[in-house]
matplotlib code that plots the C-alpha trace (Angstrom):
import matplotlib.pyplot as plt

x = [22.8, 21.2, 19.5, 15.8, 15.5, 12.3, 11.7, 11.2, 9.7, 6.4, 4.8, 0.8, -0.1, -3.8, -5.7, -8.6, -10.3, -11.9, -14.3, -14.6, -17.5, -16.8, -13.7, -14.9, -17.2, -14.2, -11.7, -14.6, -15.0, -11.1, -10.6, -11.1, -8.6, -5.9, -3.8, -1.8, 2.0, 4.2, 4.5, 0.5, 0.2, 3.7, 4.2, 6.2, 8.2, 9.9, 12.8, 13.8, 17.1, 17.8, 20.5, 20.2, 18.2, 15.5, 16.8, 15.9, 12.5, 12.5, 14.3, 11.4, 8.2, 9.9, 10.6, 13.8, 15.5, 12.3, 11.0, 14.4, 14.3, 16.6, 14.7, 15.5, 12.4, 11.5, 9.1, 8.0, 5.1, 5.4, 7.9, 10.6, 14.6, 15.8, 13.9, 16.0, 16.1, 17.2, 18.4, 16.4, 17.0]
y = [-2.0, 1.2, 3.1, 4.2, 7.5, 9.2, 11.0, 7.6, 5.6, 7.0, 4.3, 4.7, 3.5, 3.5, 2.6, 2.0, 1.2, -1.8, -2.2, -5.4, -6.6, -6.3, -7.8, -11.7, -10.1, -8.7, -12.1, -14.4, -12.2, -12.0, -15.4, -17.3, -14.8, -15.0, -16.9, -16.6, -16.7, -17.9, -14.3, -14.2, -14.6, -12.0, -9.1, -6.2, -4.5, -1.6, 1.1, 4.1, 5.4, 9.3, 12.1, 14.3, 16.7, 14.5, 15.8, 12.3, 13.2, 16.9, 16.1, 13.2, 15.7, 18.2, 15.5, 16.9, 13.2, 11.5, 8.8, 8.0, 5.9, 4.0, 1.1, -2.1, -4.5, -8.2, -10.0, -12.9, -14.4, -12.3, -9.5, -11.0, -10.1, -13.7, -12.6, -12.5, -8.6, -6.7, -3.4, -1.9, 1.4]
z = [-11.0, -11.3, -8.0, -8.5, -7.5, -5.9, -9.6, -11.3, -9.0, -6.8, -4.2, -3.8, -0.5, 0.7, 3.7, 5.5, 8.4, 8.8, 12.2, 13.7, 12.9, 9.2, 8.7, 8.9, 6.1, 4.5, 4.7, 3.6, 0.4, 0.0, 0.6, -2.6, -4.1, -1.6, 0.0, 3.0, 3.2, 6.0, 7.7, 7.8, 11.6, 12.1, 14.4, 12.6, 15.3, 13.8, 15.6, 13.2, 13.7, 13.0, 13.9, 17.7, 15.5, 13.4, 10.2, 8.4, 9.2, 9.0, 5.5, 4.8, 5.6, 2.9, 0.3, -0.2, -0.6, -1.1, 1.8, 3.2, 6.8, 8.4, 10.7, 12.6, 12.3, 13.3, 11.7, 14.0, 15.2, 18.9, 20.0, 21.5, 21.9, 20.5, 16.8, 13.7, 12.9, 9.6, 9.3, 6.7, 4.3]

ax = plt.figure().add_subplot(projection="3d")
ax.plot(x, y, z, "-o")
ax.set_aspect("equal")
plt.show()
């Protein structure tokens, strides 16, 4: 298999804030076009590994490697110790 590298492959991630009082606007107009899956009610609890010195972060912020991290994250319905984990790259 051959490994994507940051030069052919370029992730487009955008946000934004939704206040309260919009977002039962904002599910009732996405609703006939989606549908939840299992992990819909999850908590994502994430812990990102790195050297004594930061450099997987200093090395991130320069995009000298591209968006290399290094995590440990649950996906369950509350934080707890007993959640399945996966070690993430």
């Amino acid at each position: 298999m051959k490994k994507v590298t940051q030069k052919e492959f370029k992730r487009i991630e955008t946000k934004y804030l939704v206040s309260q009082e919009k977002l039962p606007l904002l599910l009732k107009d996405l609703a006939p076009h989606l549908q939840a899956d299992e992990f819909a009610q999850s908590t994502i609890s994430s812990l990102y590994f790195d050297t004594e010195d930061f450099q997987m972060i200093q090395d991130s912020l320069a995009n000298k490697y591209g968006k290399e991290k290094l995590r440990l994250r649950t996906y369950d319905t509350s934080a707890n110790l007993n959640a399945p984990a996966f070690l993430e790259i």
